[in-house]
MARVEXTI-65897 format. One record per residue (C-alpha): residue number from 1; residue in three letters; chain; z, x, y. Coordinates in Angstrom, 1 decimal, padded with zeros to 4 digits. Example, Ala and Ser with C-alpha at 12.3 -4.5 7.8 and 13.67 -1.06 7.14 Angstrom:
seq,type,mol,zz,xx,yy
1,ala,A,007.8,012.3,-004.5
2,ser,A,007.1,013.7,-001.1
! end
This chain:
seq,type,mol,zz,xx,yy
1,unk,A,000.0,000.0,000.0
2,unk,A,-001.2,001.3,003.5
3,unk,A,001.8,002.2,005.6
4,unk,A,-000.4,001.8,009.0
5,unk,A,-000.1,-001.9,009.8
6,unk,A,-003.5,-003.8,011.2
7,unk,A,-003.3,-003.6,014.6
8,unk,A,-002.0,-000.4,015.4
9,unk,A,-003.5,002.8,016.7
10,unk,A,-005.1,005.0,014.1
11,unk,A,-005.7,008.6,013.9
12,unk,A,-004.6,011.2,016.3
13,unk,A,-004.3,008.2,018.7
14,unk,A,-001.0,007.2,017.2
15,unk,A,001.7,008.1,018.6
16,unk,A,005.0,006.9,017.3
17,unk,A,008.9,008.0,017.3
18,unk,A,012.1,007.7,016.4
19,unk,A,015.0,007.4,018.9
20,unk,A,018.7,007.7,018.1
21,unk,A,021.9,007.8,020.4
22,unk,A,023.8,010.9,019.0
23,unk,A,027.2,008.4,019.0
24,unk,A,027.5,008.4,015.3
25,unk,A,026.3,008.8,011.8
26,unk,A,022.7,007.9,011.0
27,unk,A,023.4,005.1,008.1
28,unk,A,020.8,003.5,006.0
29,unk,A,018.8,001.7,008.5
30,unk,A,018.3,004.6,010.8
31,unk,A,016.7,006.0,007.5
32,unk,A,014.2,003.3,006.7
33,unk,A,013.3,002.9,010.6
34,unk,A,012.5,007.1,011.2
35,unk,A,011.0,007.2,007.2
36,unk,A,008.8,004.2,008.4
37,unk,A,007.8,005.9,011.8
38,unk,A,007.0,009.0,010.2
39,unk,A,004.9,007.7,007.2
40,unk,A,003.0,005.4,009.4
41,unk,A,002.0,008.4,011.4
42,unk,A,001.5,011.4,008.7
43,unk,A,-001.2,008.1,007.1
44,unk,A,-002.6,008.1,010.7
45,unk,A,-003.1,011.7,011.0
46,unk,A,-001.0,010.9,014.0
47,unk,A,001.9,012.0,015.6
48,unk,A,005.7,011.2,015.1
49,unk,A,008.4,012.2,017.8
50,unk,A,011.9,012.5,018.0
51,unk,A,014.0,011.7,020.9
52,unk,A,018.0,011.8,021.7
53,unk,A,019.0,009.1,023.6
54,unk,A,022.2,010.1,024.9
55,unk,A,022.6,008.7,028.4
56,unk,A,026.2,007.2,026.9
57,unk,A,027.3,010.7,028.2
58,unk,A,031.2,009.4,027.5
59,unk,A,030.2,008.4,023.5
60,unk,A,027.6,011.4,022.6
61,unk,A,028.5,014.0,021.0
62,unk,A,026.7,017.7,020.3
63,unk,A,028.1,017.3,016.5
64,unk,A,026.2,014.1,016.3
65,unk,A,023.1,014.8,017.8
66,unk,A,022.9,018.4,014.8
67,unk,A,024.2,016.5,011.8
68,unk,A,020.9,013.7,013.4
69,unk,A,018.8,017.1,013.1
70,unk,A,020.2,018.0,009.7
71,unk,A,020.1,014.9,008.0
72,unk,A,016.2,014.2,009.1
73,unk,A,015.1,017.4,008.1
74,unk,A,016.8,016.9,004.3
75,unk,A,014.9,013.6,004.4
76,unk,A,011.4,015.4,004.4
77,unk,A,010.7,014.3,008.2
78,unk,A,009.5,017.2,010.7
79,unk,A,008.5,016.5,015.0
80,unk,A,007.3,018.6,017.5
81,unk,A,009.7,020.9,019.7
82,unk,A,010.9,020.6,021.6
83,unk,A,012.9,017.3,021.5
84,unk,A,012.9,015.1,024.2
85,unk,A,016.3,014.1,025.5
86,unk,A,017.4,011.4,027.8
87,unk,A,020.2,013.9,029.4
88,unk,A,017.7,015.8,030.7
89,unk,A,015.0,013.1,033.1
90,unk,A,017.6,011.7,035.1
91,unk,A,014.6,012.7,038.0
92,unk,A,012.2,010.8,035.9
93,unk,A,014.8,007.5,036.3
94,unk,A,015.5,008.3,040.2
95,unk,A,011.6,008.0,040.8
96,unk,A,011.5,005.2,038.7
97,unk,A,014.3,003.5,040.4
98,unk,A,013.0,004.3,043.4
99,unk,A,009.5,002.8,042.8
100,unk,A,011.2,-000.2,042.1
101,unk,A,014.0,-000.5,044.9
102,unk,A,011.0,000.4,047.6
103,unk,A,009.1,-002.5,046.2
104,unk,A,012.1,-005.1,047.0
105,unk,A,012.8,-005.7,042.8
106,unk,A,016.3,-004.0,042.5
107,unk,A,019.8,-005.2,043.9
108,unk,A,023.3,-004.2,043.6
109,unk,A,025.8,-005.4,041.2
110,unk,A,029.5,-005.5,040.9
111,unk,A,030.5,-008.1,038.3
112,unk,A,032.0,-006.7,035.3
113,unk,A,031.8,-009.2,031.8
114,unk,A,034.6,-011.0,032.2
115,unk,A,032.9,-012.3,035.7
116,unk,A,029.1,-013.2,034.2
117,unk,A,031.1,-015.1,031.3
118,unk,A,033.4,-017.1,033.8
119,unk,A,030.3,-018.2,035.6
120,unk,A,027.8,-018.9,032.8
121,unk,A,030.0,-020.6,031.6
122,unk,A,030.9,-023.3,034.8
123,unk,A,030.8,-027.1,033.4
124,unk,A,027.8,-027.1,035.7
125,unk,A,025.8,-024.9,034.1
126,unk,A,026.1,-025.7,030.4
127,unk,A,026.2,-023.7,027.5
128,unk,A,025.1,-020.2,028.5
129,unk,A,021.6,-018.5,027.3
130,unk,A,022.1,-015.3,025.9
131,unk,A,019.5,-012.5,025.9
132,unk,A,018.9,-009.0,025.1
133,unk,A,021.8,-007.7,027.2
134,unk,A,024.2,-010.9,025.9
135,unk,A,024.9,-014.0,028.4
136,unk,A,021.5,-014.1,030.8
137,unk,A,023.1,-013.0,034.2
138,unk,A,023.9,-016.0,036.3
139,unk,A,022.3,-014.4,039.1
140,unk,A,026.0,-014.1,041.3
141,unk,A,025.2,-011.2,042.8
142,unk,A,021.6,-011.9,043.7
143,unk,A,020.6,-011.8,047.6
144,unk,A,018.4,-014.2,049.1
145,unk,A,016.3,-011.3,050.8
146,unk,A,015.1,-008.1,048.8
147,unk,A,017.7,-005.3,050.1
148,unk,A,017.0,-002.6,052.4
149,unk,A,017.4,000.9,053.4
150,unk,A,017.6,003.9,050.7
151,unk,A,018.8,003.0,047.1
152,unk,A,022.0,003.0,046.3
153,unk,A,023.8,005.5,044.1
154,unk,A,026.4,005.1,041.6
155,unk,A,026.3,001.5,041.4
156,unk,A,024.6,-001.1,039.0
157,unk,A,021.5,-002.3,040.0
158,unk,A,019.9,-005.4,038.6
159,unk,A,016.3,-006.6,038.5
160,unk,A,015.3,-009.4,040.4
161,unk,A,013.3,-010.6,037.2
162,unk,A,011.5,-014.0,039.6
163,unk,A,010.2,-011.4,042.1
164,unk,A,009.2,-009.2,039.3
165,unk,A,007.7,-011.9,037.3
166,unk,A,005.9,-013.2,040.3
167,unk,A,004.3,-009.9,040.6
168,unk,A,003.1,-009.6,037.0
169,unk,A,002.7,-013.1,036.0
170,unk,A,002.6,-013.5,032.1
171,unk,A,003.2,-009.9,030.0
172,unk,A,001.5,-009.7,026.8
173,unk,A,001.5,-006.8,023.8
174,unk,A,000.5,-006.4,020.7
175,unk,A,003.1,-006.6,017.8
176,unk,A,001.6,-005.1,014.5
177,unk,A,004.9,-005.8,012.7
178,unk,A,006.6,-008.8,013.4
179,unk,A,009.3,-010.6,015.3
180,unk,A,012.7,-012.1,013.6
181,unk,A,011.1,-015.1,013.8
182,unk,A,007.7,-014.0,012.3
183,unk,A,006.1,-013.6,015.6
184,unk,A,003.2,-011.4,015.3
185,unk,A,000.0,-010.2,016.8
186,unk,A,-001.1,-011.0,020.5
187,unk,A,002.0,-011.9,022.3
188,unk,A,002.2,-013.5,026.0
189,unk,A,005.3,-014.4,027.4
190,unk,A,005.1,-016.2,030.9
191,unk,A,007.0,-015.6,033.8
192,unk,A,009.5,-019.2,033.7
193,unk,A,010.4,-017.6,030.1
194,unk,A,011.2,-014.0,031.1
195,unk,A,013.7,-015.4,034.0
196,unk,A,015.2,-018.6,031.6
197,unk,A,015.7,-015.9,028.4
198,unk,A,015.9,-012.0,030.0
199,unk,A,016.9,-012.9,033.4
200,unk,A,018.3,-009.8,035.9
201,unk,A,018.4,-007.1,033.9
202,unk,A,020.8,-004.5,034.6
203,unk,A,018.3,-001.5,035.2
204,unk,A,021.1,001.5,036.4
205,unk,A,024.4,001.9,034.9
206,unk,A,027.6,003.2,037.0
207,unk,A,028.3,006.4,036.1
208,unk,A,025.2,006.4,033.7
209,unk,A,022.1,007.1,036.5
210,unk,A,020.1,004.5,034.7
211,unk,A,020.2,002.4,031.8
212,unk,A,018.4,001.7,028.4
213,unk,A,015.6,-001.1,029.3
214,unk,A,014.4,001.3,031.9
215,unk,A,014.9,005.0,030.1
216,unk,A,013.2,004.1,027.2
217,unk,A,010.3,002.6,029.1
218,unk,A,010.0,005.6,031.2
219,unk,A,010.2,007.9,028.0
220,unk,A,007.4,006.2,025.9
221,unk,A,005.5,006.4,028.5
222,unk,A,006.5,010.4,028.9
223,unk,A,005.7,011.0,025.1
224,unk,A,002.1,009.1,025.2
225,unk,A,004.3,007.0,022.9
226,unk,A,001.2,004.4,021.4
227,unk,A,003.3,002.3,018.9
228,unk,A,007.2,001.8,019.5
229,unk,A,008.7,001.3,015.6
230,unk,A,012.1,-000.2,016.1
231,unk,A,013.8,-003.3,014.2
232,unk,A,014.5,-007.0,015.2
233,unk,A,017.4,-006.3,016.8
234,unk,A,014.9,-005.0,019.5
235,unk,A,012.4,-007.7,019.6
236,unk,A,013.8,-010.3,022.2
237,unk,A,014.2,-006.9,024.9
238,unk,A,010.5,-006.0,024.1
239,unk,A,008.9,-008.9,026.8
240,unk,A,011.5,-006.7,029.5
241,unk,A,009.7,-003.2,028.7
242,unk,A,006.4,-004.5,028.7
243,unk,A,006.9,-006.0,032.2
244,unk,A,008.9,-002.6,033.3
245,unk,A,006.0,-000.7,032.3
246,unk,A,003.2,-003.2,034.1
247,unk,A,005.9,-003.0,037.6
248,unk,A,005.3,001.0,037.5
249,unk,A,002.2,001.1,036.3
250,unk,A,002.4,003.0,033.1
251,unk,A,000.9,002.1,029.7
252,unk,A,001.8,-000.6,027.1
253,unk,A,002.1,001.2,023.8
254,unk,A,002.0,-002.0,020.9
255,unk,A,004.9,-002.7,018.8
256,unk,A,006.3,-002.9,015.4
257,unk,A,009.3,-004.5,015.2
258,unk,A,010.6,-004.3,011.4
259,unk,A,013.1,-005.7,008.8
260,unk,A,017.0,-004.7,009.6
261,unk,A,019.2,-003.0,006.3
262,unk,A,022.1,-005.0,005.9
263,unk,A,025.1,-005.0,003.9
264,unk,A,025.8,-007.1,000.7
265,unk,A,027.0,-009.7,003.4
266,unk,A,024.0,-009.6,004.9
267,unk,A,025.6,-007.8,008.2
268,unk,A,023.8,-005.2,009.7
269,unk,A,024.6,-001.8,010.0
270,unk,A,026.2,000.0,012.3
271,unk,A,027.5,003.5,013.6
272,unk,A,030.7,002.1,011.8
273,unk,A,029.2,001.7,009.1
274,unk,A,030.3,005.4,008.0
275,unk,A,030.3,004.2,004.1
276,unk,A,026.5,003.9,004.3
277,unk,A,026.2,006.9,006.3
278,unk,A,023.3,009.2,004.8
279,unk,A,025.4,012.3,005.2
280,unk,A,027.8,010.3,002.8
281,unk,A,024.9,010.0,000.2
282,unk,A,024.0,013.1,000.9
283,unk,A,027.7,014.5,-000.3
284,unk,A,027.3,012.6,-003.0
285,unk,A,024.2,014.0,-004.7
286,unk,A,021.7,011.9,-003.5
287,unk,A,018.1,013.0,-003.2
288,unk,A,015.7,011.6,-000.3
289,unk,A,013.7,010.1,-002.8
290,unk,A,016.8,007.8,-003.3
291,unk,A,017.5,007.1,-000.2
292,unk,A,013.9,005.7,000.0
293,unk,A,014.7,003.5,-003.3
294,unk,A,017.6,002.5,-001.4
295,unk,A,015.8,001.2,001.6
296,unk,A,013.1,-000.3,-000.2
297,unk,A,010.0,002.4,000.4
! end
């Protein structure tokens, strides 16, 4: 069976990767979403990346991101050097940021969760929509005019998803793989549905310099990324990156969003999940080739 999925970009044109935070142990699902990534880009002739995405400066650790290094390599995967890592573009956010605070899309934040809960949740509002980021931001700290003056540092700063949408209008991509729901193939997503189900995403973390929505948009791009590999979990933020990418004008790689590992519960996995770590398997004399059996490649 062809591990390329219809759809995708083939040959050198492929251009795929695999993106851990370096917070924890890789467990069984990071395996089958890397293994996937790579063997969908060695069929290709393509290429497959590696990035570190450890803008959590306060949860990543240097012991994480080497036992990430050492148990990829015992898996059979290989990347270019050198790796990309988030810690290192914070000037690739702040002109990104920039782009977008100078074109009247960004504002200021201050509410913390306890706040966006209280006020989703008012009797006038009804039961509160929930989107990639949790509750969909009630919009409390929203201005009526597009701020001015130089961007603010340090602070959170949300996207004004109606001006942004209004810009854009409908975002479409391609999905190769498919979404929790079986969505698959050409997707379009109108404006009225990114503000009702993404709303203002929070774009710059305090204390962080940006946030994940916009990093990993700005890094696909960077890597000539042509096919993001990532599971469900994903899928819902995926309409958000596409219309990040269309505001700064950068290409829209397509997608394949794929199945999640879960437990015998049918949870899925976690950093916590230490019992299904891979370095666990590992100590107990597993091979790669079970660790694919495991998975199910």
């Amino acid at each position: 069976m062809s591990a390329r999925p219809a759809g995708s970009p083939s040959g050198a044109e492929l251009a795929t990767r695999f993106a851990p935070s370096p917070t924890g142990p890789l467990h069984l699902g990071h395996a089958y979403s890397a293994i996937l990534a790579h063997d969908m880009a060695r069929e290709a002739g393509g290429t497959f990346l590696l990035r570190i995405e450890d803008i959590d400066r306060d949860r990543s650790r240097p012991e994480w991101e080497a036992q990430i290094y050492d148990d990829l390599r015992w898996l059979g995967l290989s990347w270019p050097e050198p790796v990309m890592r988030q810690s290192d573009r914070q000037p690739a956010y702040d002109a990104a940021l920039d782009r977008l605070w100078a074109m009247g899309l960004l504002y200021p934040c201050t509410c913390n969760r306890r706040d966006i809960l209280a006020a989703a949740s008012a009797p006038q509002e009804g039961a509160p929509m929930t989107g990639p980021d949790g509750i969909v931001y009630p919009g409390t700290c929203r201005p009526d005019a597009a701020p001015s003056g130089p961007r603010p540092r340090d602070v959170a700063l949300r996207l004004d998803m109606a001006r942004a949408a209004a810009l854009t209008g409908p975002v479409g991509f391609t999905e190769t793989g498919a979404g929790p729901d079986g969505e698959t193939g050409d997707i379009t997503v109108t404006p009225d549905t990114l503000t009702a189900t993404i709303g203002d995403a929070v774009l710059a973390r305090r204390g962080w310099g940006t946030a994940y929505h916009l990093a990993v948009v700005v890094d696909d791009a960077a890597q000539g990324i042509t096919l993001v590999t990532r599971g469900h979990d994903l899928y819902e933020a995926t309409p958000l990156h596409v219309l990040i990418a269309r505001l700064l004008d950068l290409p829209v790689p397509a997608y394949h969003h794929h199945r999640l590992i879960r437990d015998e519960t049918g949870k899925r996995l976690a950093k916590r999940d230490d019992a299904r770590a891979i370095a666990k398997y590992r100590a107990e004399g597993a091979r790669p080739a079970d660790i694919r059996r495991m998975v199910g490649l």
